[in-house]
C-alpha positions as CSV (number, residue, x, y, z in Angstrom):
1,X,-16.6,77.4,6.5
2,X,-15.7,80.2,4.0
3,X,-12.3,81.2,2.7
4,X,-12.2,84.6,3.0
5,X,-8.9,86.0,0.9
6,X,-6.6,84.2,-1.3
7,X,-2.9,84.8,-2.3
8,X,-1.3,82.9,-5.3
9,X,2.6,83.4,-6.4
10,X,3.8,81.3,-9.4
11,X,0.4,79.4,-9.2
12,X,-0.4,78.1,-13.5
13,X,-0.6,81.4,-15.1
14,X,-1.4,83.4,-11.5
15,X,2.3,85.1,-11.3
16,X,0.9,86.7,-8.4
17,X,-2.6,87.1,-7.6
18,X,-4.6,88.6,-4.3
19,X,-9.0,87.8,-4.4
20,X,-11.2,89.1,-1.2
21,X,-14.1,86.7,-1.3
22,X,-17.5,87.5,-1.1
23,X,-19.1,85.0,2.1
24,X,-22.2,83.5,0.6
25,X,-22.2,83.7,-3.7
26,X,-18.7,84.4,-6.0
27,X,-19.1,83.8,-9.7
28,X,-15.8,83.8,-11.7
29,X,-16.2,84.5,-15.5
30,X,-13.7,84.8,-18.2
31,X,-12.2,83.3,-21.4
32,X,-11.0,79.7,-21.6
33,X,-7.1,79.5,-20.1
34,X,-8.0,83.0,-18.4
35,X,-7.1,80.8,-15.5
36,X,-10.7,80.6,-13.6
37,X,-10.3,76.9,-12.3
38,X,-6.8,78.3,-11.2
39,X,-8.7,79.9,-8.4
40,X,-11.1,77.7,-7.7
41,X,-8.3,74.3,-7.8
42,X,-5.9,76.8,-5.4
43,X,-9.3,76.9,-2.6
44,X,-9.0,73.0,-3.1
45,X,-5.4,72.2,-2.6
46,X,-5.9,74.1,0.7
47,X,-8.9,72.2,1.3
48,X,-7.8,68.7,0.3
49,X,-3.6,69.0,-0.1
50,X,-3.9,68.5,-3.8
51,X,-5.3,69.5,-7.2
52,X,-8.8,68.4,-8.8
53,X,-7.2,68.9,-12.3
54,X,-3.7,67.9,-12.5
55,X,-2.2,64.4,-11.2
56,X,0.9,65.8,-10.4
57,X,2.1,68.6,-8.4
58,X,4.9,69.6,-10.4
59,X,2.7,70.8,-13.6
60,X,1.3,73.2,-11.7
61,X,3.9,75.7,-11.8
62,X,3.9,79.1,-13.4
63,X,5.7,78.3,-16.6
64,X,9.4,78.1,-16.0
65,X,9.4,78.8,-11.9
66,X,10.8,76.2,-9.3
67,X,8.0,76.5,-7.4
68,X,4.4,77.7,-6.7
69,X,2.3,78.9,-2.9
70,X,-0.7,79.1,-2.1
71,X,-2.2,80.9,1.1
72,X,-6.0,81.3,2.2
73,X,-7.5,82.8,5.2
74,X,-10.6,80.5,6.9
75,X,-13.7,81.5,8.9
76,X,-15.6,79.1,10.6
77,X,-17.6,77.8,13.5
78,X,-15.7,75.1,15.3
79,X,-12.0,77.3,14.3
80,X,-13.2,80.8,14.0
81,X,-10.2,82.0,12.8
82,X,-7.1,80.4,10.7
83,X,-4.4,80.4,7.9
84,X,-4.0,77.4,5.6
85,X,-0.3,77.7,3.4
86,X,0.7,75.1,0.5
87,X,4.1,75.2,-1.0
88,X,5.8,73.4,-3.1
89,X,9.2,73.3,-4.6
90,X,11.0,70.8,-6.9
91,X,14.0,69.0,-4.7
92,X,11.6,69.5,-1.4
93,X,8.4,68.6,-2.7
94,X,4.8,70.3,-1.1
95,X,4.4,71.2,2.7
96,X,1.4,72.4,4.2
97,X,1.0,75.3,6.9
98,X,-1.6,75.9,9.2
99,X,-1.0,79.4,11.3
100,X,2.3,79.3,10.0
101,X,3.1,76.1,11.2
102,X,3.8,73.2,9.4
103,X,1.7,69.8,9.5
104,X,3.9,66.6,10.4
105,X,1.6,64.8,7.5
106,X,-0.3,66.3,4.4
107,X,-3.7,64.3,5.7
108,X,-3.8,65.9,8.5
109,X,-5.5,68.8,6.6
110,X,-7.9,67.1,5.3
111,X,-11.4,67.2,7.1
112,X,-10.3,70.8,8.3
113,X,-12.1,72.4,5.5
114,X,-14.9,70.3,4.1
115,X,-15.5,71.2,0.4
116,X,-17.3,69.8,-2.7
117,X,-16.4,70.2,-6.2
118,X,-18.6,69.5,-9.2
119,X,-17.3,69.8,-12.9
120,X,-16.8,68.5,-15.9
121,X,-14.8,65.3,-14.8
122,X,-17.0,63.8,-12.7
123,X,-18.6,61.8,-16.0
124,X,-15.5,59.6,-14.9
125,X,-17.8,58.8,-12.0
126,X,-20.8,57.4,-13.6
127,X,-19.2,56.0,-16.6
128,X,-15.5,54.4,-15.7
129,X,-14.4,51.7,-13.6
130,X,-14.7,51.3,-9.8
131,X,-10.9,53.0,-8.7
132,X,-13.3,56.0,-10.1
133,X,-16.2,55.4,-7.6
134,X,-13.6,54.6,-4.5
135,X,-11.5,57.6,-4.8
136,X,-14.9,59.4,-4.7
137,X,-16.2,57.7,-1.7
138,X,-12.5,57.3,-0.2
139,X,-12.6,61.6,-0.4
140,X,-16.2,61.8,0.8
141,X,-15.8,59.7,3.9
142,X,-12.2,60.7,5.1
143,X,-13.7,64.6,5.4
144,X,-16.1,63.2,7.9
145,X,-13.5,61.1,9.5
146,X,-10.2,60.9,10.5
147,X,-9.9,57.2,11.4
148,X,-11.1,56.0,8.5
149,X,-8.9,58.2,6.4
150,X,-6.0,56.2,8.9
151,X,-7.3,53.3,8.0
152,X,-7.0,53.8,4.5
153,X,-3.2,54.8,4.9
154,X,-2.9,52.0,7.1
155,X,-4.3,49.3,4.7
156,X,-2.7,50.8,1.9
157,X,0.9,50.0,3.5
158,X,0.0,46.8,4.4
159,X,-0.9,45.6,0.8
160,X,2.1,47.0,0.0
161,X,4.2,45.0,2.2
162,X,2.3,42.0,1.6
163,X,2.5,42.5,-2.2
164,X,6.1,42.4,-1.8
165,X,6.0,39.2,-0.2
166,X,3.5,37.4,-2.5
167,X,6.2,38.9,-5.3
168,X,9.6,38.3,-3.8
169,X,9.5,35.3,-1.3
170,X,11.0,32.1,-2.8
171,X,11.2,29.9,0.3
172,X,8.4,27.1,1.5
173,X,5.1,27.4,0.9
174,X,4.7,26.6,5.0
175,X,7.0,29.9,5.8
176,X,5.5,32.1,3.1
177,X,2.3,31.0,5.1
178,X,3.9,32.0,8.6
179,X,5.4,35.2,7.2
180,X,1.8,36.4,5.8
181,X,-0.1,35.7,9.1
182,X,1.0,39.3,10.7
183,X,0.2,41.1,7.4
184,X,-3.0,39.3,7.0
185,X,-3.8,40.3,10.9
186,X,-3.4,44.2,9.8
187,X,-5.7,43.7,6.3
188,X,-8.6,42.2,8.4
189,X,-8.0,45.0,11.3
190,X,-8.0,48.3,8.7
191,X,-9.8,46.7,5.9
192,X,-13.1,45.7,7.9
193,X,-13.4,49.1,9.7
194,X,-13.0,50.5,6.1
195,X,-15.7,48.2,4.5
196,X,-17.8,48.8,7.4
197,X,-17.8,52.6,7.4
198,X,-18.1,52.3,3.9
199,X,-21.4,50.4,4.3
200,X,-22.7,53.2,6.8
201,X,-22.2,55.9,4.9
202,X,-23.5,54.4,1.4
203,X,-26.7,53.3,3.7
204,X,-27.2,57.2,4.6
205,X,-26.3,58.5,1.7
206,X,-28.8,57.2,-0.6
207,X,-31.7,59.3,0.9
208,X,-29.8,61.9,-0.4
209,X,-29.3,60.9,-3.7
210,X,-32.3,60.2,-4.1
211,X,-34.2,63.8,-2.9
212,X,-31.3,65.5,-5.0
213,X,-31.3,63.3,-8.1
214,X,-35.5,63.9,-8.4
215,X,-34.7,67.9,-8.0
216,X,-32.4,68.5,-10.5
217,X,-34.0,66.0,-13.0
218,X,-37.5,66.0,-12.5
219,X,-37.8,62.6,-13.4
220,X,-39.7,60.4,-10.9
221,X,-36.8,57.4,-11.7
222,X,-35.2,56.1,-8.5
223,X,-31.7,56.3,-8.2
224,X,-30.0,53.6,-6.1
225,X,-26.6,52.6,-4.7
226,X,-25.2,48.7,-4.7
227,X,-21.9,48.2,-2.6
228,X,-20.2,45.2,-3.9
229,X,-17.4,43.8,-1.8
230,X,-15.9,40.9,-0.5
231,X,-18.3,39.6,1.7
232,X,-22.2,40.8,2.2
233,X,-21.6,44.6,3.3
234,X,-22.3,45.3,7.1
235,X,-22.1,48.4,9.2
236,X,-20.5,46.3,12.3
237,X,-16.5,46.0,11.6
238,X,-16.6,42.5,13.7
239,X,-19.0,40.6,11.2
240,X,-16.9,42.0,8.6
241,X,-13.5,40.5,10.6
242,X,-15.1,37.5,11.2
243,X,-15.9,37.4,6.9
244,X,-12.3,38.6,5.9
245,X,-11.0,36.0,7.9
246,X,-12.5,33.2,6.0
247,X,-12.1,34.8,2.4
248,X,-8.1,35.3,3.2
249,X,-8.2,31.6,3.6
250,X,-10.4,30.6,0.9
251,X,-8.5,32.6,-1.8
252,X,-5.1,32.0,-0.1
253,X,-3.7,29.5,-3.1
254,X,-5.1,31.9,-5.5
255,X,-3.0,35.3,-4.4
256,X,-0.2,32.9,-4.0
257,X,-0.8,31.8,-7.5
258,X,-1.1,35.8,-8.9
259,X,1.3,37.0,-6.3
260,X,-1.1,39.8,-5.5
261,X,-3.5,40.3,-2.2
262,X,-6.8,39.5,-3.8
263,X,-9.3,40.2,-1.2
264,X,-10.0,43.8,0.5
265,X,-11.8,47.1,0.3
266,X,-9.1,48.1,-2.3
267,X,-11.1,45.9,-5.1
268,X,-14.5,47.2,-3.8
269,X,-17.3,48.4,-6.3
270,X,-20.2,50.7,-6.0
271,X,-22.9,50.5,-8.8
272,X,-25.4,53.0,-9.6
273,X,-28.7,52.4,-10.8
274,X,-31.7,53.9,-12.3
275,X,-34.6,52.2,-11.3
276,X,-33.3,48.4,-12.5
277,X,-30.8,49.4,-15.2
278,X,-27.1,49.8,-14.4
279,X,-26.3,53.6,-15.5
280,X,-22.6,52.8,-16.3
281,X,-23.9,50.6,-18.9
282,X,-27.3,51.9,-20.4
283,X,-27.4,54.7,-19.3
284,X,-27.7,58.0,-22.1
285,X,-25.1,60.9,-21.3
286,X,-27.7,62.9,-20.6
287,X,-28.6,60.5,-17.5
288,X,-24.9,60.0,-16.9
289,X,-25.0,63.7,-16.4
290,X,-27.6,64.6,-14.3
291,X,-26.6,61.7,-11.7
292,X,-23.6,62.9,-11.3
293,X,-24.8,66.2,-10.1
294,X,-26.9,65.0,-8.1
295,X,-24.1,63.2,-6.3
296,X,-22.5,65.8,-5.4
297,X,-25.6,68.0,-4.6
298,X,-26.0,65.0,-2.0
299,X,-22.6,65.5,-1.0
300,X,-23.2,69.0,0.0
301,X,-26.3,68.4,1.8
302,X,-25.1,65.1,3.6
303,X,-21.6,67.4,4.6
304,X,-24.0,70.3,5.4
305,X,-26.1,68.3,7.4
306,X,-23.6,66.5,9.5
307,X,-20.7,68.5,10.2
308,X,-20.4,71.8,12.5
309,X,-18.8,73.4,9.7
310,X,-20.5,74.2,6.5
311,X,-18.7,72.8,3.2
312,X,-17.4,75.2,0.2
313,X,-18.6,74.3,-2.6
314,X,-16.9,74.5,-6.0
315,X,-18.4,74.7,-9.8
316,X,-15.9,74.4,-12.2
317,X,-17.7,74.7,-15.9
318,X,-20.8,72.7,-15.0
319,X,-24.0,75.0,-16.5
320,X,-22.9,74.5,-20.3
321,X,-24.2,70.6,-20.4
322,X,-27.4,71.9,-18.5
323,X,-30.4,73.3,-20.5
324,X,-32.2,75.9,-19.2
325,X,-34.5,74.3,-16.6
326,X,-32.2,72.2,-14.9
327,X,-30.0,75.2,-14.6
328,X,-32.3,77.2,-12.7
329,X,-32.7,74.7,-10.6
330,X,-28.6,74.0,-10.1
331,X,-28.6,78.6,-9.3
332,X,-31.6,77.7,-6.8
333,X,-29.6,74.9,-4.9
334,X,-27.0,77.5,-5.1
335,X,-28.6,80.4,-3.7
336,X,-30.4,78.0,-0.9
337,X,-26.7,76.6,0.1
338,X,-26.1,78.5,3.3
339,X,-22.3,78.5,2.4
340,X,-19.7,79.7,0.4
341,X,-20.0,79.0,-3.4
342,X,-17.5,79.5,-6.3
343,X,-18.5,79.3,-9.5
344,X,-16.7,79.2,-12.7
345,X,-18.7,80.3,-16.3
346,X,-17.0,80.9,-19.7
347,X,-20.4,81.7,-20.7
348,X,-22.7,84.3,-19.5
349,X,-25.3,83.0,-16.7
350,X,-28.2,84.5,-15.5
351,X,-27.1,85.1,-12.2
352,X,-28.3,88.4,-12.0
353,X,-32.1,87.2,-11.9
354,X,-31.6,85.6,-8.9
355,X,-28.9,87.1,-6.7
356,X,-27.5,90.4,-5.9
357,X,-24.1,91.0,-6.8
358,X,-23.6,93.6,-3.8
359,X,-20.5,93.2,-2.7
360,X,-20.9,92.4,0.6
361,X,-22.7,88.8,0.1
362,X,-22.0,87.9,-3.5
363,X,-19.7,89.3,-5.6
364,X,-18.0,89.0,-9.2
365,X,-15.3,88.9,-10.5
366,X,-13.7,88.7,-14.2
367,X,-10.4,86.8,-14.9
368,X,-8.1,87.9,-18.0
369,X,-4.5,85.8,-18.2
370,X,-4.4,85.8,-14.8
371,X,-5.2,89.1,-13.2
372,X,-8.4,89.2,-11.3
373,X,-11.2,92.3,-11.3
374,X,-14.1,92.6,-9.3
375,X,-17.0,94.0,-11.5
């Protein structure tokens, strides 16, 4: 998939701001707050409906303007040809186009355009708490498919609802039970095709971790995923039904107790591990680094293996932590990604010894306060 021009009005500090993209190689240089990961976030939103930076759309902004679009033109195998819009405006809030026609739901984007980003926040992956790790596996899965990204929505709604109960209901403890049973039917039906996709994926994707985390650290340590949920993880969503079943039941006095749903994919943790040591906890930065890299470096070749389409791939800031060997290797993966690749760089890179910048394959381009030259 590549996006092959992109139109920004009222976008941060891009007032309004055309790019023709290169196919294969684009490198983006410039000061810091030229507005670099402006271009590079905008790619997202139409990729994903939403930022990679900010938490909320209404930051985003050009200073004192209402409202901000966004427009990119798509090339691809399974759609040859499209248009993918994002607007958003305070009092009606974002809408997404495709061909000029709006989607009934902002998810149903997502998947169209497979992209990876790697930058400077994804320490939060390797060193925070689990939400960190599900949101990344959450995103990961839910490009590959669109019934587990229902799912999600699906559970998500009914631990709401069933929060709300647990919270609210002051009657008998024998109609609290009676009331729950429905919600508790819709928890077991979502939740175990979520854990069990979950468990199929993580079970793939660790050969890729591990090739990508031995390229880019040439270190003969072996990286390794643990999936911890409610039950002993299994690929088949009936032995997980069967397990959520009897855990609702077992912790039922508890979540009465805490007024919370207890038990689900929505506590679920995924632990990394270098050799026997847990990275989140003894790990250096230096390690912390380099596995999350190689993460997403698995991302891109699990996506690029699987799916028709070929993912973008998005570098926001990444080579300044890198010393020089491991970012040759980083501009090799690059250059062997068959893709399209944007990279961000405050700094000069030495893309020049590997790559030519001939306009027609790779190109650059220099960002100053929000006006973008090729050079």
């Amino acid at each position: 998939m590549r996006n092959t021009s992109l139109h920004l009005q009222n976008f941060r500090n891009h007032v309004e701001t055309n790019v023709a993209w290169a196919p294969h190689l684009n490198v983006i240089t410039g000061k810091n707050g030229a507005g670099k990961t402006n271009l590079i976030d905008a790619i997202h939103y139409l990729c994903m409906s939403r930022s990679f930076v900010s938490s909320s759309d209404r930051y985003v902004s050009h200073h004192d303007a209402t409202f901000f679009m966004i427009k990119g033109h798509f090339e691809g195998n399974i759609r040859s040809s499209f248009d993918v819009g994002c607007s958003y405006s305070r009092g009606e809030g974002k809408k997404i186009f495709v061909n000029e026609s709006p989607l009934d739901r902002l998810s149903d984007l997502i998947g169209m355009v497979p992209v990876v980003v790697l930058s400077p926040a994804d320490k939060k992956l390797t060193s925070e708490g689990p939400k960190e790790r599900r949101s990344f596996i959450d995103s990961f899965i839910s490009q590959i498919s669109p019934r587990y990204l229902q799912d999600l929505m699906d559970f998500r709604k009914a631990r709401k609802q069933r929060n709300k109960l647990l919270q609210e209901f002051r009657g008998s403890r024998e109609v609290l039970e009676a009331y729950l049973a429905p919600w508790n039917v819709q928890l077991v039906e979502y939740g175990s095709r979520i854990v069990a996709k979950r468990t199929q994926v993580l079970n793939q994707f660790q050969e890729y971790l591990e090739r990508e985390y031995e390229v880019i650290s040439g270190m003969r340590h072996k990286p390794h995923l643990v999936y911890q949920t409610f039950c002993e993880p299994s690929g088949e969503d009936q032995t997980v039904r069967e397990r959520y079943k009897t855990k609702l039941e077992e912790e039922q006095d508890h979540e009465m107790e805490r007024e919370l749903t207890l038990v689900g994919p929505h506590r679920d943790e995924i632990v990394f591990y270098l050799d026997d040591f847990e990275l989140r906890k003894y790990g250096s930065q230096g390690q912390h680094r380099l596995f999350a890299v190689a993460l997403k470096l698995a991302q891109l070749l699990y996506f690029s293996e699987e799916l028709d389409d070929l993912p973008i791939f998005l570098l926001d800031d990444v080579f300044g932590d890198l010393d020089a060997q491991r970012t040759e290797v980083l501009l090799n993966a690059l250059i062997e990604h068959a893709g399209q690749t944007f990279v961000t760089a405050a700094n000069p890179i030495p893309f020049d010894d590997y790559v030519t910048f001939d306009g027609a394959k790779n190109r650059k381009f220099r960002v100053e306060q929000g006006e973008v030259s090729q050079v």
